[in-house]
N, C-alpha and C positions, 0 to 999 in steps of 0.2 A: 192878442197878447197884451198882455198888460206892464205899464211902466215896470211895475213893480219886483215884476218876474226874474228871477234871473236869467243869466244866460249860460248855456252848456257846452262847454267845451267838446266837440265832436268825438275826437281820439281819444278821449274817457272816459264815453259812454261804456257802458259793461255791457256784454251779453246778457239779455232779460230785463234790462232794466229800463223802465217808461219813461219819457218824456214828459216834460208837464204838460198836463191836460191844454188842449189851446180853442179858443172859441172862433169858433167860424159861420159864417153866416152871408150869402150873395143878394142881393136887393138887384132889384128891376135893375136899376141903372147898369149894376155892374152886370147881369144876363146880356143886356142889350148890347155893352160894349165887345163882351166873349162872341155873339151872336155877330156881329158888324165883323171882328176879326177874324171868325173864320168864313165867314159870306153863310152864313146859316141865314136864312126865314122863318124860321119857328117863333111860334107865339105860344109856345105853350111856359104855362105859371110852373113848371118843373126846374131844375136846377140840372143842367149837364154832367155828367159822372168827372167827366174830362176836364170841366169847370170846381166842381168839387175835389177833386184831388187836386187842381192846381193850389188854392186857398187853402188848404190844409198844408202841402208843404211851403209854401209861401210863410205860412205861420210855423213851421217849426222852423224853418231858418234863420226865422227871428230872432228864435230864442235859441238858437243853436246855429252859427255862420259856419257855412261851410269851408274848405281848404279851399285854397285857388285853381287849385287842382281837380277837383271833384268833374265828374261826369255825373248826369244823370243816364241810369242804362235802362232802367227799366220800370214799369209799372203796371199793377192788376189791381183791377177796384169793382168788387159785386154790390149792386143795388140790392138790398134787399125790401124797398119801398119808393116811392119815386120823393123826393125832397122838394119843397117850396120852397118859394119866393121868402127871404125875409124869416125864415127858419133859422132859429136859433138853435146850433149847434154845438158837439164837442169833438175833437178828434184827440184819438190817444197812438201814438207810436211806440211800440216797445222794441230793442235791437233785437233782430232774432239771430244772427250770426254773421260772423266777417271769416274770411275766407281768401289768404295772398297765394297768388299765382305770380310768374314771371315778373315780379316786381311793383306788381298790381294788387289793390285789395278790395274786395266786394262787400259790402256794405248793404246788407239783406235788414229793413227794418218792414215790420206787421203795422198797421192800420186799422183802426175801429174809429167810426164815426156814430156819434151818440145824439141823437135827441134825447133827452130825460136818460130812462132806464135803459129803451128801446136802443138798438145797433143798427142806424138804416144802411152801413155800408160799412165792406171788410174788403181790406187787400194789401198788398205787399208792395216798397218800390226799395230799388237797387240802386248805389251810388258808387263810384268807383273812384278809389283817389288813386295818386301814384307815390 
């Protein structure tokens, strides 16, 4: 995220409407610490799916702070290329629908991760305020 950027109010996001584009990008270091926390041994130069969605929503919470409320419920995130080290990325979320239940509301936002042109990953994560 950039200084620059504003920030978005959660509860005014529209249905359909994107987020600002956010740059994401994991270096050695930070694999090695994801790697250390979850007691993983892998050495391989790829980028964790689990790792990469975290830093994606990490950065739009940035730019968009959640309620105190907020649950996170759920998440899906397809590879469709394996991602490096030190890749310089984009992730874009757009809200695809909210949806209140007993006093609850779900918060379905879509997920695209962007090298250049290229979409090396898609998926969707759920949030739930009260």
């Amino acid at each position: 995220m950039t200084e620059t950027q504003p920030l978005v109010v959660f509860l005014e996001v529209a249905i359909g409407e994107t987020l600002p584009t956010l740059a994401i990008c994991a270096s050695a270091q930070d694999i090695a610490s994801y790697d250390r926390a979850v007691g993983s041994t892998t050495t391989s130069q790829l980028v964790s799916p689990t790792l990469l969605l975290a830093f994606a929503m990490a950065e739009m919470t940035a730019v968009m702070p959640l309620p105190q409320s907020t649950l996170h419920v759920g998440q899906e995130l397809t590879l469709k290329r394996g991602v490096h080290v030190n890749e310089q990325l984009e992730a874009r979320f757009v809200l695809r629908d909210r949806k209140e239940s007993a006093g609850l509301t779900l918060h379905r936002f879509d997920l695209e991760i962007v090298s250049g042109t290229e979409i090396v990953a898609d998926g969707r994560i759920g949030l739930q305020t009260t």
